[in-house]
N, C-alpha and C positions, 0 to 999 in steps of 0.2 A: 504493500500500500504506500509507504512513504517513496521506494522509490517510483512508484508511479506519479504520486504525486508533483513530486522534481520535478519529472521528465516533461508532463503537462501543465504545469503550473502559469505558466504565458499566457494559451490559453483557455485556461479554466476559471480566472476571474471571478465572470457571473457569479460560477456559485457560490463565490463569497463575498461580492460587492456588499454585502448586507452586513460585514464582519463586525463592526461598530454596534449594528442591533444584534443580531446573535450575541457578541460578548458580553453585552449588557446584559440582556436578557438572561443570560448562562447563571446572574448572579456575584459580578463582583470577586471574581478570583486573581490575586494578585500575581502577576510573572516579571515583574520589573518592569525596564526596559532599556533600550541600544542605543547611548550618549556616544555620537560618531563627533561629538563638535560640527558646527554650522557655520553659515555666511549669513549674518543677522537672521539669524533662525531658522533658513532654509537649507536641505539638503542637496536639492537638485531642482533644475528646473525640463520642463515637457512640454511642449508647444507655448500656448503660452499660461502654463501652468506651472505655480511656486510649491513644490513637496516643503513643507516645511518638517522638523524635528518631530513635534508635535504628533504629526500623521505619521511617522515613521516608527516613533516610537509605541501605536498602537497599534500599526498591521502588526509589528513583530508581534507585540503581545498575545494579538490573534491567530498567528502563523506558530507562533510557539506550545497555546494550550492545544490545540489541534494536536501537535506532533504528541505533546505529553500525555495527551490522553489516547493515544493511537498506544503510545508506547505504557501504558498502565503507570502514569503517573513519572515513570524513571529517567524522565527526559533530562538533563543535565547541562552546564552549559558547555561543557567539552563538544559534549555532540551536538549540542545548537548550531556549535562552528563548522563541525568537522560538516553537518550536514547543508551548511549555507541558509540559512533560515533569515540571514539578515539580508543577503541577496533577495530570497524568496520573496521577503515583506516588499523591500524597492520594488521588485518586477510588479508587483499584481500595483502597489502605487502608482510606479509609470504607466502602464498598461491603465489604469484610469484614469488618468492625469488625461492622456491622448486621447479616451473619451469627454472628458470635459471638456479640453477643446473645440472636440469638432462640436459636442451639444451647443459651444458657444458660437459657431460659424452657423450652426441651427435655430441659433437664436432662441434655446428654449430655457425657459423661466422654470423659477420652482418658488413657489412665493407662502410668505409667513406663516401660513393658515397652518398649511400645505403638513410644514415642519413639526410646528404644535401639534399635527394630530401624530405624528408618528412618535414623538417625544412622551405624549400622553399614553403611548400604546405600546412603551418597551416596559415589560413586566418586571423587570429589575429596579423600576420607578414607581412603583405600584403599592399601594398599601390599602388590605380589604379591597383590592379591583381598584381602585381610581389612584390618576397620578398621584403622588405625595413629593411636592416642592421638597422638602427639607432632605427625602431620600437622594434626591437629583443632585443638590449642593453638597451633600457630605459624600457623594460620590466626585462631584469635580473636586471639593477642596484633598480626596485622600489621595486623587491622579495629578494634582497640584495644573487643574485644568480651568480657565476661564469657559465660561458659562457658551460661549459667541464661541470659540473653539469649536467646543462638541459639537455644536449647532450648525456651523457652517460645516463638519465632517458632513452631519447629517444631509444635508442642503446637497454636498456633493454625489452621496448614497440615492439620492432620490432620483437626480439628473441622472446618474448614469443609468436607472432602472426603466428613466422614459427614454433611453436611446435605445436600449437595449429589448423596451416593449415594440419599438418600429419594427424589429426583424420577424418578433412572432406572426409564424404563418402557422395554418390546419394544414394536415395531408391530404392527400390526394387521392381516391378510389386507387388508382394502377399503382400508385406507391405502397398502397398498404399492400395489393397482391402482392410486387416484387418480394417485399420483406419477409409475410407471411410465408412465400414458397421457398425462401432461402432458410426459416426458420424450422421446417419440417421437411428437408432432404434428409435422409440417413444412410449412414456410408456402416457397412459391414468390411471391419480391415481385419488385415493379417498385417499383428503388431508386435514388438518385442523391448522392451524397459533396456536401458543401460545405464549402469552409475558405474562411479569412480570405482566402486569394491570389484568390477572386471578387469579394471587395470592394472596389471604387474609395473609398478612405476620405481626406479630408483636413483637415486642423487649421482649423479655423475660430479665429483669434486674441481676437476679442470670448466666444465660448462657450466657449474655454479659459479663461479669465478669470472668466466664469461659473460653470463648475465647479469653478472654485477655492476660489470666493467660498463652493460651497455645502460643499466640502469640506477645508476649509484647514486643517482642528483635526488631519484625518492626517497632513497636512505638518510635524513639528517638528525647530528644529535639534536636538544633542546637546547633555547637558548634560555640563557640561565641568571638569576640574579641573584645577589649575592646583600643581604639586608641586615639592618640590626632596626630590634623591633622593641619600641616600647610599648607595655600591655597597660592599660588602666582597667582593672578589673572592677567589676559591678555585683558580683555576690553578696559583701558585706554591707552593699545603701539600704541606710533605711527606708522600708514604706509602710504606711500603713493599711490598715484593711481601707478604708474610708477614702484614700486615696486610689488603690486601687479599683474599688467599684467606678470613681469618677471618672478616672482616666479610662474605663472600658467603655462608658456608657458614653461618653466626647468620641471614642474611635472603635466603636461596636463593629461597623461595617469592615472592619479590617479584620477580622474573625470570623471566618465560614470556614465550613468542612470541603470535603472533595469535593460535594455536589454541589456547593455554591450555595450551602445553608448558612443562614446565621449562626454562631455557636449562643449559648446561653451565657451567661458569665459565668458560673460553676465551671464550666466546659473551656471557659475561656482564662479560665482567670491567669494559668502558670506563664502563657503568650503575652497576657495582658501584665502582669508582675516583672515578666523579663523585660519588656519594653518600656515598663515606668522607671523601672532601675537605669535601663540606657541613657533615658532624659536626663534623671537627675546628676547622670555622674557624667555629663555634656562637658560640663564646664571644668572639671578635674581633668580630664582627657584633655582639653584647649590649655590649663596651666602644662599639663607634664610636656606638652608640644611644644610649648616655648620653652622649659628649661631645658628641654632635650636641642635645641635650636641653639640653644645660650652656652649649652657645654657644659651646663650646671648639673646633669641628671644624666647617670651612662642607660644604656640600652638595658633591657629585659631579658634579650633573647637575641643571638646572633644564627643566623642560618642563611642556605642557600634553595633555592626553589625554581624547577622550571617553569618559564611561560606559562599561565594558565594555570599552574597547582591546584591543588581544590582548597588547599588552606586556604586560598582569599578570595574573597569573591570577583564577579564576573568585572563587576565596576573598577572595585580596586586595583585591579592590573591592567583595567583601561588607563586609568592615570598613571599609573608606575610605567606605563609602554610613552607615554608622552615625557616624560622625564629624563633628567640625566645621571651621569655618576656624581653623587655626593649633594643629590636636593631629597629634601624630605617631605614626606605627605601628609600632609594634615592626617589627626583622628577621621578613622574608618571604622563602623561596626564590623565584626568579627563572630560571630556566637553573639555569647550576653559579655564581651570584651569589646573596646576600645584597641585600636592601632595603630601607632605612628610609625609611620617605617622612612629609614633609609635606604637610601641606596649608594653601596659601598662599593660595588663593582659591576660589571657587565660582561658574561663571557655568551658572544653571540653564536650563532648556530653554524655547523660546519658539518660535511662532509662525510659519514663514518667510515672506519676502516674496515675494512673484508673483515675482520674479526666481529667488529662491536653489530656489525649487520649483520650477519649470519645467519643467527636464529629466523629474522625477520625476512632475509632472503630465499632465504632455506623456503619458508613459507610458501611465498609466493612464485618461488619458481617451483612447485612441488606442486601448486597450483596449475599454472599456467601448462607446464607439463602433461598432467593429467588429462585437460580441458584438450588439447592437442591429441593425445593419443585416446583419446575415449572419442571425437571426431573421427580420426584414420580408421578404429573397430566400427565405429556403427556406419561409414562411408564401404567399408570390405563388406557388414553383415548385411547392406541394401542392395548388395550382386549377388547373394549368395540366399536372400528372406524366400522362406517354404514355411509348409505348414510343421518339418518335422522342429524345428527351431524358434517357431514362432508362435504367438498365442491368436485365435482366429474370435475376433468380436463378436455379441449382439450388433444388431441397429443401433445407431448412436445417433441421438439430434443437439441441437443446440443445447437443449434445456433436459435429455436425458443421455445422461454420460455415467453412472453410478457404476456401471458394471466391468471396467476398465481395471483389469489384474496390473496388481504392483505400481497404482499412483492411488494417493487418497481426491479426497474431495478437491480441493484447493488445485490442484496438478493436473486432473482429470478437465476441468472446466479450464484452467491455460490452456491444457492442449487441443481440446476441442475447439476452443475459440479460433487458435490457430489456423486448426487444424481446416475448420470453416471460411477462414478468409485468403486459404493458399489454393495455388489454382493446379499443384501438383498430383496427380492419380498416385503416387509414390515419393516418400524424399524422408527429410529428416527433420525433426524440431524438438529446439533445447529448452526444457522445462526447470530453472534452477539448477541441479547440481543435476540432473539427469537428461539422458537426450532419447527417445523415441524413432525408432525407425518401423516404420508405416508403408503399407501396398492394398488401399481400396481394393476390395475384390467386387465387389458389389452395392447397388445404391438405389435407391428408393425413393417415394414420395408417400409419406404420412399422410393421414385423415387430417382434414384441419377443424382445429380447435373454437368451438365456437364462443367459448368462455375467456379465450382469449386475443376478441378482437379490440375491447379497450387497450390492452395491453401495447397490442401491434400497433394503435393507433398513437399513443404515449410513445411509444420509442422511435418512430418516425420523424414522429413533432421534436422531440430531442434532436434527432441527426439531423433535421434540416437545422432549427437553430442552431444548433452546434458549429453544425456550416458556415451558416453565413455570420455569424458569433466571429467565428476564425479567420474568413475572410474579409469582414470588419479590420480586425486591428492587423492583419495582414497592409490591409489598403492606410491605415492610420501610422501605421510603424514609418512606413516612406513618405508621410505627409509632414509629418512634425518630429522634428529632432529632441534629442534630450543633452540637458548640459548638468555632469555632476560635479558638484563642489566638492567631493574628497572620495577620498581611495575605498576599496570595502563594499560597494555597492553591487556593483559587476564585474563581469569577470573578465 
C-alpha cells in the first residue's frame, strides 16, 4: 500500500484534496510538523500560487497520520524521511496550487457563506451536533494557527472541489458492456509459483567486491556529531493537584487516544503533570543556557550521535543541521528533560570501506543475485511449462481468484490483476519476492452478474474521472511553473 501510494501520489490528489476536513474531523491528533525555514513564510511558489509554511506544514501532518496509521501507529521519523513524506506533502501542495490557478484563469469564486457552512460541518468542531466557537479557537490556538489561515486553506479545498466537479461525467451504455465483459472473461492456466527457496545462490567473494566497487557511493557511514549536553531535569518541580486539573482543562484538547478521543483527566493526568513540570522549569533550563554560554556551568553529558538519532527529536537536529562547530542550542524538550547542546565537532559522512559494508552489501547483492537467477529458472521453466510440472487452474475472473495453489489472498489478486491487463497467452509476472510463470490453456465468458451493475457503473465513472483527473494536471504541469525556495522539497 504505501509503496503504491508513492508511486501514485501526483496523481491521486483528489482523494485527498479534503485533507484539512478529514484531519479535523479524524479529531485532533497531534504529528508535529516540517520547519524547512521560508522566504517571509513561503515555501514555494506555483503559477501564480504562494505555498506558504503554514500549508506545508499541514499536508505533512496529513500525509504523515495516513502512513502511521497504514503502519499501526509505528511510523517514526526515521522512516518519515527514508520514505519522503515531506516531498509527498509538497507534490499533492503543488499539484493544487496549479489547480488554483487555473480555477483562477476560470474565474471561479468560492464566497463567505460558502466556507461557514463547511466550517460549521467538520465534526471535530462540533459539540452535541452544532458548531462550538470555543472548540475551533482552542484548536487554532494548540496548531498556533490564525483563524483567516485555516479559512482561506478551507476556501482553497472548496475551489479545487468545483474544478475538479467540471470533469465528473456518467458512463456510457457501450462503456459499461466493455468493462463488464472484461470483468467476466476466465482464463483456465497451466501455472507454477517460484521463490527464492528454488534458488541454489552463493557469494562469490571477488564479485562481491565487484559490486561494491560498482556500487559503493550507497554504502555511507553516518555523519556524526559530537555534543556536550546540559540536562535540566523536571522530576523534582513542584505541582500541585489544583494546578494540574487547571493546566488540563486550559489544554484538554491536546489529550486524545488513538482514535482521536478526548482522554478524561484521570486518563490524562500523568501527560498533563509531565507537561506542567516542563513549563514550570522553562525558565531554569533559559538560566542553565546562559551559564552554560558564560562558561560558568560545564556540560551534563558529553556524547557522540549520528544524524537523526532517536535520542533527539525530529526538530532538534533540524537546528543542530543548520549550525556550526562550537554554537549552542537553546533549551529543547527531550522526554520530561530540558536540553542544551553543543556542538563540539563534526565528522561528516564518507564512503565505507569493503569491510565496514559488507554485511550491508553482502545483503543486497544476495538480493539482487537471486532476483536475477530466479528470472533465468522461470525464463528456462516457460520453454519447458506441461502439465507434468505444472499446477492446471479452475476458471479465474477478476473478482474470483481464491483457488490459486501456493499464493495467498493478497498475491492471488496482484497477479490476477496483472494477469488481466497483459495481453500475453503465456509469459511471466513478478509478485513481491515470487515470480509466476503462466500458459492460458483455455478461456471463457461468465454469466453476467446482474447484482452487479451499480458496481460496473461506479468503477467506470472512477476511470473516466481518473482520466481526465490525470490528464488535467498532465495539461497544468506545462502551463504553470513552480519556483522552490529551499532544498528538501523535490527531488
Amino acid at each position: 500500500m504505501i509503496s503504491w501510494m508513492q508511486k501514485h501520489n501526483k496523481y491521486l490528489v483528489w482523494t485527498i484534496w479534503v485533507a484539512t476536513i478529514a484531519f479535523i474531523g479524524a479529531g485532533f491528533v497531534g504529528w508535529g510538523s516540517y520547519d524547512l525555514g521560508s522566504r517571509a513564510g513561503n515555501v514555494a511558489k506555483v503559477g501564480s500560487i504562494e505555498i506558504t509554511q503554514a500549508k506545508l506544514n499541514m499536508a505533512y501532518t496529513n500525509v504523515y497520520s495516513k502512513y502511521n496509521e497504514m503502519l499501526e501507529g509505528k511510523l517514526d521519523d526515521k522512516k518519515a524521511k527514508e520514505l519522503g513524506l515531506i516531498k509527498q506533502a509538497f507534490a499533492t501542495l503543488s499539484t493544487q496550487a496549479k489547480i488554483l490557478s487555473y480555477a483562477k484563469d476560470l474565474e471561479i469564486v468560492v464566497v463567505d457563506s460558502e466556507i461557514a457552512k463547511v466550517l460549521e460541518n467538520i465534526k471535530g468542531f462540533q459539540k452535541n451536533g452544532a458548531f462550538d466557537k470555543e472548540i475551533y479557537t482552542a484548536y487554532l490556538k494548540s496548531q498556533r494557527m490564525k483563524a483567516q489561515v485555516f479559512e482561506e486553506t478551507l476556501r482553497d479545498d472548496i475551489t479545487i472541489g468545483k474544478v475538479l466537479n467540471i470533469l465528473r461525467t456518467e458512463s456510457l451504455p457501450f462503456e459499461e458492456e466493455s468493462v463488464s465483459s472484461a470483468m467476466h472473461i476466465a482464463d483456465k492456466l497451466l501455472y507454477t509459483v517460484l521463490t527464492p527457496s528454488d534458488i541454489n545462490f552463493t557469494v562469490d567473494e571477488i564479485k562481491l567486491k565487484e559490486f561494491w566497487e560498482t556500487e559503493k557511493e550507497r554504502f555511507m557511514t553516518d555523519k556524526k556529531y559530537k555534543l556536550s549536553i546540559v540536562w535540566t531535569d523536571t522530576t523534582n518541580t513542584e505541582v500541585t493537584e489544583d494546578e494540574i486539573k487547571a493546566y488540563y482543562e486550559e489544554n484538554s484538547f491536546n489529550y486524545t487516544n488513538s482514535a482521536g478521543k478526548q482522554l478524561l483527566y484521570a486518563e490524562a493526568k500523568d501527560e498533563a503533570t509531565k507537561d506542567l513540570k516542563l513549563k514550570k522549569s522553562k525558565k531554569s533550563a533559559q538560566k542553565s543556557y546562559i551559564a552554560f554560554k558564560k562558561g560558568k556551568l560545564d556540560s551534563s553529558e558529553n556524547t557522540t550521535l549520528a544524524l537523526g538519532d532517536n535520542k533527539l527529536s525530529k526538530e532538534i537536529w533540524s537546528e543542530i543541521q543548520s549550525k556550526n562547530i562550537g554554537d549552542i542550542v537553546k533549551p529543547k524538550i527531550v522526554g520530561n528533560k530540558y536540553a542544551t547542546l553543543k556542538i563540539e565537532d563534526i565528522t561528516e559522512s564518507k564512503v565505507m570501506t569493503f569491510e565496514e559494508a559488507k554485511e550491508n552489501v553482502t545483503q543486497l547483492y544476495t538480493l539482487q543475485g537471486k532476483k536475477e537467477a530466479l528470472f533465468t529458472l522461470a525464463e528456462d521453466r516457460l520453454k519447458t511449462l506441461n502439465s507434468d510440472n505444472a499446477t492446471v487452474s479452475d476458471f479465474i475472473t477478476l473478482d474470483k481468484y481464491d483457488n490459486l495453489e501456493a499464493l495467498n489472498a493478497q498475491e492471488s489478486l496482484q497477479f490476477v490483476q496483472k494477469l488481466f491487463t497483459s495481453t500475453k497467452e503465456k509469459g511471466i509476472i513478478s509478485i513481491l519476492d515470487k515470480i509466476i510463470v503462466y500458459n492460458i490453456t483455455e478461456q471463457k465468458f461468465e454469466k453476467n452478474d446482474t447484482n452487479q451493475s451499480n458496481f460496473i457503473k461506479n468503477s467506470v465513472e472512477q476511470m473516466k474521472n481518473r482520466t481526465f483527473e490525470n490528464n488535467l494536471i498532465k495539461m497544468l504541469d506545462k502551463k504553470y511553473t513552480t519556483e522552490v525556495y529551499m532544498e528538501g522539497l523535490i527531488n
